[in-house]
VEXMINU-744176 format. One record per residue (C-alpha): x, y, z; residue in three letters. Coordinates in Angstrom, 2 decimals. Layout:
% residues N
       c1       c2       c3  type
        X        Y        Z   ALA
...
***
This chain:
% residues 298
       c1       c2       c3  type
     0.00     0.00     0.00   UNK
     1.33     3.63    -1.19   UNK
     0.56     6.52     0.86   UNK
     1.29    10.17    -0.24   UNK
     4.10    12.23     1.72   UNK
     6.35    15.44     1.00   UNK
    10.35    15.80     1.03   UNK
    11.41    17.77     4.04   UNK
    14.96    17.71     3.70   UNK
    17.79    15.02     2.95   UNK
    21.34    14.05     3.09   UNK
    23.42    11.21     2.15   UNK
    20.50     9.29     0.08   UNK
    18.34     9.08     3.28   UNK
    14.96    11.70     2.93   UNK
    12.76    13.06     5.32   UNK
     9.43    12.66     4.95   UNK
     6.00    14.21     6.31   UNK
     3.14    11.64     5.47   UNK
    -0.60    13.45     5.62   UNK
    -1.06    11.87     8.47   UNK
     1.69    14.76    10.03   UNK
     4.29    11.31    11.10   UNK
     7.76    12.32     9.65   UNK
     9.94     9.05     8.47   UNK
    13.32     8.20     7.53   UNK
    12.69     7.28     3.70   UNK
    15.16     5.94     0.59   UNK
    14.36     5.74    -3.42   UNK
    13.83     2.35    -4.78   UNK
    16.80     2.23    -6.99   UNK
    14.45     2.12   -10.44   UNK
    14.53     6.07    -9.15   UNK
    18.24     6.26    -9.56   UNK
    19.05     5.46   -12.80   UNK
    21.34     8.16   -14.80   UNK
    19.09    10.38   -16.13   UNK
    16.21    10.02   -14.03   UNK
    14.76    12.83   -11.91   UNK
    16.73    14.13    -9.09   UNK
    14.45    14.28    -5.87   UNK
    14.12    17.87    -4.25   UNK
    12.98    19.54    -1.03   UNK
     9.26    20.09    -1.53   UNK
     8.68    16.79    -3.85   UNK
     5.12    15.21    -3.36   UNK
     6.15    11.19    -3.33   UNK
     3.99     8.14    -2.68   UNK
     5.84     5.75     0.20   UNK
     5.94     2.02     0.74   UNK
     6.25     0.18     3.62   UNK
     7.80    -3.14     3.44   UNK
     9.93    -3.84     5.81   UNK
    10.93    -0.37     5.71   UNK
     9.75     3.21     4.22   UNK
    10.89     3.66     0.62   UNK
     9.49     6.49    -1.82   UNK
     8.53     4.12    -4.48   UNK
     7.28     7.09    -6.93   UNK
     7.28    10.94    -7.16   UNK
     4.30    12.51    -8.32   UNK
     4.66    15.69   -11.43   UNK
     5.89    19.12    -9.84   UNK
     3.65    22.08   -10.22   UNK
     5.99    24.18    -9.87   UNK
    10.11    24.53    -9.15   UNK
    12.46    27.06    -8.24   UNK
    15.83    26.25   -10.01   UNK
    18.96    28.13   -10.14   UNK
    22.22    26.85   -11.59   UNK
    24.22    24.36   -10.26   UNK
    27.23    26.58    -8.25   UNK
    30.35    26.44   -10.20   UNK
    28.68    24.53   -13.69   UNK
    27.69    26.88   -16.47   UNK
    25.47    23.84   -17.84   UNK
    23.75    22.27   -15.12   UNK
    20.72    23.52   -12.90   UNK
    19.66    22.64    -9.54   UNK
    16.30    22.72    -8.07   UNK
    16.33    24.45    -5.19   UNK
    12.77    23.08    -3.57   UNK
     9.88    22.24    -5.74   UNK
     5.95    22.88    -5.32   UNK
     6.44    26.28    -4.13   UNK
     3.43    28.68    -4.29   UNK
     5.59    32.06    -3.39   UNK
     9.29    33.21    -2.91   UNK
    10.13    35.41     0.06   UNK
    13.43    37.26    -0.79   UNK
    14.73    38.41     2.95   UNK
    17.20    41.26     2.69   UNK
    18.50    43.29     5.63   UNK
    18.46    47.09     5.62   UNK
    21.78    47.21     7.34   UNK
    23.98    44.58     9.11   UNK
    24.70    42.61     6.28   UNK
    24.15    46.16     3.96   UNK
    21.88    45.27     0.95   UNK
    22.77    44.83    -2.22   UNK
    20.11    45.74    -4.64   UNK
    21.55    43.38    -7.51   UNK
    21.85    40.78    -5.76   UNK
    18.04    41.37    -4.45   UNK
    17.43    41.83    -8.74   UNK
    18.95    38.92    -8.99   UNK
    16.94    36.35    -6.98   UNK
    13.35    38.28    -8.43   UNK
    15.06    37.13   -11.29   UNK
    14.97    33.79   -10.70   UNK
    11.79    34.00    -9.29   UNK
    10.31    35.42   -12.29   UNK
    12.05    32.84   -14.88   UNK
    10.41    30.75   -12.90   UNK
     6.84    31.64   -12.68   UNK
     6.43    32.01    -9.15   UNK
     5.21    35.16    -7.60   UNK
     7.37    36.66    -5.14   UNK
     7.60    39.29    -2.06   UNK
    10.15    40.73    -0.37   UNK
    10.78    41.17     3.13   UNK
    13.03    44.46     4.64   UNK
    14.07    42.93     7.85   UNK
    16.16    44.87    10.79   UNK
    14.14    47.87    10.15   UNK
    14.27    49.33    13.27   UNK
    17.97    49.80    12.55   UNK
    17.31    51.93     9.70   UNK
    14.47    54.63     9.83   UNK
    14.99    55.32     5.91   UNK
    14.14    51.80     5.08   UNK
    10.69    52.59     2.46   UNK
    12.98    55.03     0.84   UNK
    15.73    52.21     0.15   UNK
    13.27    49.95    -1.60   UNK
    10.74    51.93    -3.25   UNK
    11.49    51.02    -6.57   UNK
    10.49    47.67    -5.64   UNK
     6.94    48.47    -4.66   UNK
     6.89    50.80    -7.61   UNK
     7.64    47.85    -9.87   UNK
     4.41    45.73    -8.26   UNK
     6.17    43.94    -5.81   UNK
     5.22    43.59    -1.90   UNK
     7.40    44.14     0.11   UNK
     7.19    44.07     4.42   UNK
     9.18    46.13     6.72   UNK
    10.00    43.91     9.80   UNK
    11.72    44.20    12.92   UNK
    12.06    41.14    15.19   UNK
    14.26    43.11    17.91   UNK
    10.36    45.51    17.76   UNK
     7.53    42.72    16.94   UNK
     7.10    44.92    13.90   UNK
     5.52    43.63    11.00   UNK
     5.34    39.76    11.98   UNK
     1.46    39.06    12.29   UNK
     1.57    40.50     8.77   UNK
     4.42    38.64     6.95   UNK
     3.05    35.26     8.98   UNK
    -0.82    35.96     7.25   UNK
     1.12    35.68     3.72   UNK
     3.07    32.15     4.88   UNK
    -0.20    31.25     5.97   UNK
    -1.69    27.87     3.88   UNK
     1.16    28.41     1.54   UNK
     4.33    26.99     0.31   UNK
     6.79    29.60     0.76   UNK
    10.38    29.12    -0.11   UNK
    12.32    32.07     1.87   UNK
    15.59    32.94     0.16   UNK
    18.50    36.01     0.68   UNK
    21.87    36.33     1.49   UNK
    23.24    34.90     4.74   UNK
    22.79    37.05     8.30   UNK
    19.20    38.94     7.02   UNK
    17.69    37.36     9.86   UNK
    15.36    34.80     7.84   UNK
    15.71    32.03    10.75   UNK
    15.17    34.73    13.64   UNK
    12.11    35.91    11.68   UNK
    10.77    32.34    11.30   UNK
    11.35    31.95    15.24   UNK
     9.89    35.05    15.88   UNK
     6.12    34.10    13.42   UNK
     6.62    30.52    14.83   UNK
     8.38    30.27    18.09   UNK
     8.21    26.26    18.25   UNK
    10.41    25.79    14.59   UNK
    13.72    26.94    16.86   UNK
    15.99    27.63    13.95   UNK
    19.79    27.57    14.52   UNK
    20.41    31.42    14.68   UNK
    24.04    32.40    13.06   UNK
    26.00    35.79    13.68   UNK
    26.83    38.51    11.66   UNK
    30.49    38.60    11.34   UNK
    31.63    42.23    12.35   UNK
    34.87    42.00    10.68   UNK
    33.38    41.23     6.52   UNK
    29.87    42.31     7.22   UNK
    29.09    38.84     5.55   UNK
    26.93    36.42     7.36   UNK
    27.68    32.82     8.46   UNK
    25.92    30.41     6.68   UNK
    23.95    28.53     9.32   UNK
    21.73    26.31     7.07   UNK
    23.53    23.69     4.79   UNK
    20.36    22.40     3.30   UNK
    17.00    23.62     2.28   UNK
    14.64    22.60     5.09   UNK
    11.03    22.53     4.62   UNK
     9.22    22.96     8.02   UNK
     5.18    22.38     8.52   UNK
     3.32    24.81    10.15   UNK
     0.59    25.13    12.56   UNK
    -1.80    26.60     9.62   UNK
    -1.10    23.55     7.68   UNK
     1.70    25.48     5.13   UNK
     4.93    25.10     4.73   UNK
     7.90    27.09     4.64   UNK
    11.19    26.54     2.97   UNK
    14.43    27.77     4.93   UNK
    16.71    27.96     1.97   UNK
    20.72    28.14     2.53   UNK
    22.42    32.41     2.31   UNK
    23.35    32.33    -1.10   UNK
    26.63    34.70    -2.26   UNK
    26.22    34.08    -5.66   UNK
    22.61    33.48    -7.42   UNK
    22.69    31.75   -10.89   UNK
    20.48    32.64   -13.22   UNK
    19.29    28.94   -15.56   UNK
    16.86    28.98   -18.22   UNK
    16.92    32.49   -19.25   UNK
    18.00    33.58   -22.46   UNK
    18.58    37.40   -23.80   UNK
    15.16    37.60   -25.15   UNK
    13.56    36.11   -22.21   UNK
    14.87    38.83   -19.51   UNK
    13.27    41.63   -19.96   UNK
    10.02    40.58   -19.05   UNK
    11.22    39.33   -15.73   UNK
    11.35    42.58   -14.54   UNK
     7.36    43.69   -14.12   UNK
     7.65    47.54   -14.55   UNK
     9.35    46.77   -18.18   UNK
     6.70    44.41   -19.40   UNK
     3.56    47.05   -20.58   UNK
     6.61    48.71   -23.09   UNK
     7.26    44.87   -24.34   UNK
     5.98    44.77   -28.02   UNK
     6.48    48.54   -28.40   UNK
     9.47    48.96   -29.36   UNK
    10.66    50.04   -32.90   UNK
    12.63    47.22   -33.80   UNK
    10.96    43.58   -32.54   UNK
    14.56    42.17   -31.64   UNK
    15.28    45.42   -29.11   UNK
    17.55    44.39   -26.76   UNK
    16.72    47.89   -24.96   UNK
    20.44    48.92   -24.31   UNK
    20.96    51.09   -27.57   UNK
    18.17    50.72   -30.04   UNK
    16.17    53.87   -31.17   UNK
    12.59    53.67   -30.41   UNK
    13.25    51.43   -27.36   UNK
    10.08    51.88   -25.21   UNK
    11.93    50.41   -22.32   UNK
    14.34    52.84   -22.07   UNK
    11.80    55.39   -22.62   UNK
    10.71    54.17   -19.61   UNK
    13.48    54.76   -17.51   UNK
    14.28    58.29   -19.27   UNK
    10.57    59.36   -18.45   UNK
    11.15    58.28   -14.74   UNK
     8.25    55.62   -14.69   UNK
    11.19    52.52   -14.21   UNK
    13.80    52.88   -12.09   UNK
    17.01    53.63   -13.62   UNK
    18.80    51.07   -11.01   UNK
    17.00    48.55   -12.17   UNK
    17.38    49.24   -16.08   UNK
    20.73    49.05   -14.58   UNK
    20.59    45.81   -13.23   UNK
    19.03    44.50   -16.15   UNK
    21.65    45.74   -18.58   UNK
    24.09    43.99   -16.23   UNK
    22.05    40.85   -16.10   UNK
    21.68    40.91   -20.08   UNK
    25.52    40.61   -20.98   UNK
    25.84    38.43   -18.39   UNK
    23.14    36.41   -19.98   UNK
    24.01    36.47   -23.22   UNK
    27.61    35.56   -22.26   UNK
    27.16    32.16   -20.49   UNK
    24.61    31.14   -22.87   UNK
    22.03    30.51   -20.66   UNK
***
């Protein structure tokens, strides 16, 4: 008899697995799942388990959706970073790490390429009175973002009414805070809380693994690993553009149909940004993002 589970976490071949029933076992892949080629199992994974003699995931059912980036230090490969994810929660600090607005492009990228909607979360805002200013661009563009403070209580109930019922895969550089804000919403996950390093002004990484943790709404949330360096997979030159939102009513309006937007006349894009309706920053970004693009062949 098959019963239907999800992928919590896993290392070394052995999986963690949450069965509806809410009992979590220690699960392997029948080895018809490993042949070369085959899928790779990921965080997030719906799977069907037998038990015969032990608990084995004898099948893993179609993703609807997958967040992938590429595979650190291979051009050609991807990894999928958690599947069956209904929302991405990019945490960025305003200060302590200081934020890096690329790298915040960056993962919406990836997000984006990937179809799932995302939100951003301003953490350690009570450090930083200027915070709204700092982001702006972001809400300008369409995205949500929250202001929250863990140190003040300030804007938890709201960020935990958006994890609520959901699969949410939090992502963002190391030292943002993303475990102390999941301790904070939901005091009973007790994360592992890292420091920030004074000395770089980098954080420690304090999660090796993407961890999927139920909670008490019946959601889930995804405590990704702080990621230095994002890789964009899937996304090709033509493709970009309309990952950022604010660009994508000028799409189709440009002179030429193959515009790349960087030099073109009669680019709507950058008429855009010239007008002041797009941030500049972000055309910046993009520009950035489109050589880089273009140059790994993505």
């Amino acid at each position: 008899m098959s019963v239907p589970a999800v992928v919590l976490s896993g290392t070394g071949g052995v999986w963690q697995v949450r069965d509806a029933q809410g009992a979590v076992h220690e699960a392997s892949m029948r080895g018809r799942l490993k042949l070369p080629g085959g899928l790779k199992l990921a965080v997030g994974d719906r799977v069907m388990l037998e038990h015969d003699g032990g608990v084995t995931i004898g099948e893993v059912l179609p993703r609807r959706s997958s967040l992938t980036r590429r595979a650190p230090g291979n051009r050609y490969d991807s990894r999928v970073v958690v599947a069956n994810v209904d929302q991405v929660v990019v945490v960025f600090a305003v200060v302590k790490p200081e934020p890096h607005r690329r790298m915040l492009d960056r993962f919406l990228v990836v997000a984006e390429s990937n179809e799932i909607p995302a939100r951003i979360v301003v953490n350690k805002v009570d450090l930083d009175p200027r915070a709204n200013e700092q982001f702006a661009d972001y809400e300008r563009a369409g995205y949500p973002v929250h202001y929250t403070s863990v140190k003040r209580g300030l804007g938890l109930v709201e960020l935990g009414s958006v994890l609520a019922g959901r699969v949410s895969a939090l992502t963002g550089p190391s030292g943002v805070g993303k475990s102390s804000l999941l301790n904070a919403i939901y005091p009973g996950l007790n994360l592992r809380v890292g420091e920030i390093s004074e000395s770089v002004n980098k954080g420690r990484h304090t999660t090796v693994g993407a961890l999927m943790h139920p909670l008490p709404d019946g959601g889930y949330v995804v405590d990704t690993p702080g990621l230095r360096e994002v890789g964009i997979w899937g996304v090709d030159g033509a493709m970009l553009a309309a990952c950022f939102p604010e660009f994508r009513a000028a799409l189709g309006a440009c002179k030429f149909r193959d515009c790349r937007h960087l030099t073109e006349p009669g680019c709507a894009v950058r008429a855009l940004v010239e007008s002041g309706q797009a941030s500049a920053e972000r055309y910046d970004s993009y520009a950035r993002l489109l050589a880089e693009v273009e140059g790994s062949g993505s």
